[in-house]
N, C-alpha and C positions, 0 to 999 in steps of 0.2 A: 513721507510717501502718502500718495494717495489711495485710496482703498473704494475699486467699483467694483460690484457686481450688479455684470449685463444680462438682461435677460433678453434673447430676441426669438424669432418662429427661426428655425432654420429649413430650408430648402431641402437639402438631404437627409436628415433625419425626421421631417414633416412632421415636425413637434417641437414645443419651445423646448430650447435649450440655455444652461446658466454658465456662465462664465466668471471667475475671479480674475481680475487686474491690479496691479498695484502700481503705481504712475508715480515719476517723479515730480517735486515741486523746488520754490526758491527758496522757501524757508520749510525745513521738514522738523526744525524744534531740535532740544540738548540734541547731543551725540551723537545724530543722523547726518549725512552729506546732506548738499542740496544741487538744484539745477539751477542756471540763471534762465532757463526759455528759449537762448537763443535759438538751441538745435533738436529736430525733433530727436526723441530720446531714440536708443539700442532697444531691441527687440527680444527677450526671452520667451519661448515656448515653452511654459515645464508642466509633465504630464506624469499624473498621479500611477501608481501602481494598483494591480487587481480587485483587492479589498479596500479600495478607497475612493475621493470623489475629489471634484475641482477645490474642495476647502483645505485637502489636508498638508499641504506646503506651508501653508502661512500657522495652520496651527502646532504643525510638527516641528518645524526650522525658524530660523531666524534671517529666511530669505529676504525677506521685506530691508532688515537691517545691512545684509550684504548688497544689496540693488542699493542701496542707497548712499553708498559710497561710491557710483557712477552715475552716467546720466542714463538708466536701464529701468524699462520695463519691462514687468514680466507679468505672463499672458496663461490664467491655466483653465484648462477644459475639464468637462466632465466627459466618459467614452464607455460608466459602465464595464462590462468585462468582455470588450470586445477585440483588445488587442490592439485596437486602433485599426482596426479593418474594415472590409464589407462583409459581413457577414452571409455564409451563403444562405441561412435560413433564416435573415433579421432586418438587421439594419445597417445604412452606408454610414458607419462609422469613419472609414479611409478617406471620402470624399469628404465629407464633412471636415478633418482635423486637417486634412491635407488640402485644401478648395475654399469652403467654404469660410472657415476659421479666418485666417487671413484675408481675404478680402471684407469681410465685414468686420474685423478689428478695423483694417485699413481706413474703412468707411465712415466708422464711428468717433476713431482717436488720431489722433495728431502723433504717428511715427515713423521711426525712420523706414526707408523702402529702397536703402542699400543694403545688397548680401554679405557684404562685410561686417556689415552691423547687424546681422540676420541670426539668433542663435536657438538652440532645440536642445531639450537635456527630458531626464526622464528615470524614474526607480521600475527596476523588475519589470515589468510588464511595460511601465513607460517608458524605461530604455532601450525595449525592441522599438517602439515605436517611434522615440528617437532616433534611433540607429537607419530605422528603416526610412525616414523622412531625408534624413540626410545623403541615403544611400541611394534613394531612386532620384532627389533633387538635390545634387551635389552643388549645384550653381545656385542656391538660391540660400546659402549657411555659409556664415565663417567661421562656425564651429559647431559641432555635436557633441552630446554627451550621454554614459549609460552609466549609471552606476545601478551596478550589483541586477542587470540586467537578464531578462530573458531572451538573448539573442540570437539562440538557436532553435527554433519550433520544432523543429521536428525531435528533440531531445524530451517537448512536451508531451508529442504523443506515447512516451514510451510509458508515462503514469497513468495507474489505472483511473484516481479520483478524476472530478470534474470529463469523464470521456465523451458524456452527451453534450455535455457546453461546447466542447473542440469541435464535436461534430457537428455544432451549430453554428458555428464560426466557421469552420474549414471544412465542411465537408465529407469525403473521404479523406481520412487519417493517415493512409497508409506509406504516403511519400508525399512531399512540396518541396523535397530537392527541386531547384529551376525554374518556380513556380514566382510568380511577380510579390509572394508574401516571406519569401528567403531571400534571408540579407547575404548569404556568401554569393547566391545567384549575381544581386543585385550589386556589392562591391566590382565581380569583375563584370558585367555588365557597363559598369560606367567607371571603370578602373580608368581611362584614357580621358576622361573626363576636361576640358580646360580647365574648370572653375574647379576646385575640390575644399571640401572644412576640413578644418583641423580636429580629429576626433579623440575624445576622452576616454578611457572605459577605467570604471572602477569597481573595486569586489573585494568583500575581503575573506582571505583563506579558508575560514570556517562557516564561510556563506554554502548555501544548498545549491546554490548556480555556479559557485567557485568552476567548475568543471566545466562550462562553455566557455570560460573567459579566456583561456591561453590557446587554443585554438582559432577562437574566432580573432582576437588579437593577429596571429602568424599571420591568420590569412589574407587579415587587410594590408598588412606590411607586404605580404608576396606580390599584393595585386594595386600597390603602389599606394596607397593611403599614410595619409603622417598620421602616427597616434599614440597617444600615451599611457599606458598602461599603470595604474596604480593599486600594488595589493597593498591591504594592509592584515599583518598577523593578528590571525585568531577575533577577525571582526566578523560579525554574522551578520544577517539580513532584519537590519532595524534604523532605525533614526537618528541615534548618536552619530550613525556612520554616515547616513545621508544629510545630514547637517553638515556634516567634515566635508563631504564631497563637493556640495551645492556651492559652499564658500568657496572650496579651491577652482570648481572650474570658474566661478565668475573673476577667482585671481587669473587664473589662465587666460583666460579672454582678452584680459586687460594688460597682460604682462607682469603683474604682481609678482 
């Protein structure tokens, strides 16, 4: 695989911002798949969690080695600890990972720009923002993924740590039931959807989020979404597991 980091000014956050990619080639050396060219590569969005930055997939997983057993590239951002939102007192983070991101990979790389081939995945904090990508723009993913996921915000506001952060992302705290940054809003908001992903969610038992996952799970099922649910016992909120995950949705995707 190939290994860029872009740096460009971005529009919406009116400041440079950095980007990791890892790209396929013909010859990627021992052990690796490879591409032959013809077609442009599959599309992975993956989006780091809270305490981390666009570096930490490639140094925590062996994602590089899993894409490259397809013809997949995969696309990660930096967002800070913003949720992947606009922040009401900051920065347009939403615009940016959702607008921006996309059109200027587009711009830049030679990819696919079928939604089929279209995928988003994301840890803890990047799997609301996975989930939420996929859930406002159900037609533009052929699949989504959350592992070990914050995908219920309003479950955030109930802790005391970090409440001035919240507040500078969101606001008033007190409810976003309904609000365009709730993903159960936004599931049956675009439940009838034509186009819909095939969605992932994974967690494991002894994870601190354990406790949004079987709910938000029902819920997507109620309001017509295909999805997969994967616990694993007594796994917690770390990298052995997000390793495990990242491999199996890219087998998902594929049919593995």
């Amino acid at each position: 695989m190939a290994f860029l980091q872009i740096q460009f000014f971005s529009s919406a956050l009116n400041v440079a911002s950095t980007v990791n990619v890892i790209l396929p080639e013909a010859d990627q050396g021992i052990g690796m798949g490879s591409s032959d060219g013809s077609e442009a590569p599959d599309v992975l969005y993956l989006l780091h969690g809270y305490s981390d930055n666009h570096s930490i997939w490639m140094r925590r997983t062996s994602v590089e080695r899993y894409a490259a057993a397809h013809n997949l590239a995969v696309i990660m951002p930096a967002v800070n600890h913003s949720f992947y939102c606009n922040e009401v007192y900051g920065e347009r983070y939403w615009d940016y990972v959702s607008e921006e991101l996309p059109q200027v990979m587009h711009r830049f790389l030679r990819l696919s720009d079928d939604p089929d081939r279209t995928f988003v995945a994301g840890l803890s904090m990047g799997g609301y923002g996975a989930m939420r990508l996929a859930l406002t723009y159900p037609e533009r993913f052929g699949a989504a993924a959350s592992f070990s996921g914050s995908v219920d915000l309003s479950d955030l506001f109930t802790w005391e740590r970090n409440e001035s952060e919240l507040h500078r992302m969101f606001g008033d705290l007190s409810d976003i039931r309904g609000t365009e940054v709730d993903t159960y809003e936004l599931m049956r908001r675009n439940a009838d959807a034509s186009h819909k992903p095939r969605l992932w969610v994974g967690c494991g038992t002894a994870d601190f989020l354990f406790h949004q996952q079987g709910p938000f799970v029902s819920a997507l099922k109620t309001n017509g979404w295909d999805v997969t649910y994967v616990k694993k016992k007594d796994a917690v909120h770390e990298w052995g597991f997000w390793d495990e995950q990242i491999r199996g949705f890219i087998d998902f995707i594929y049919g593995a």
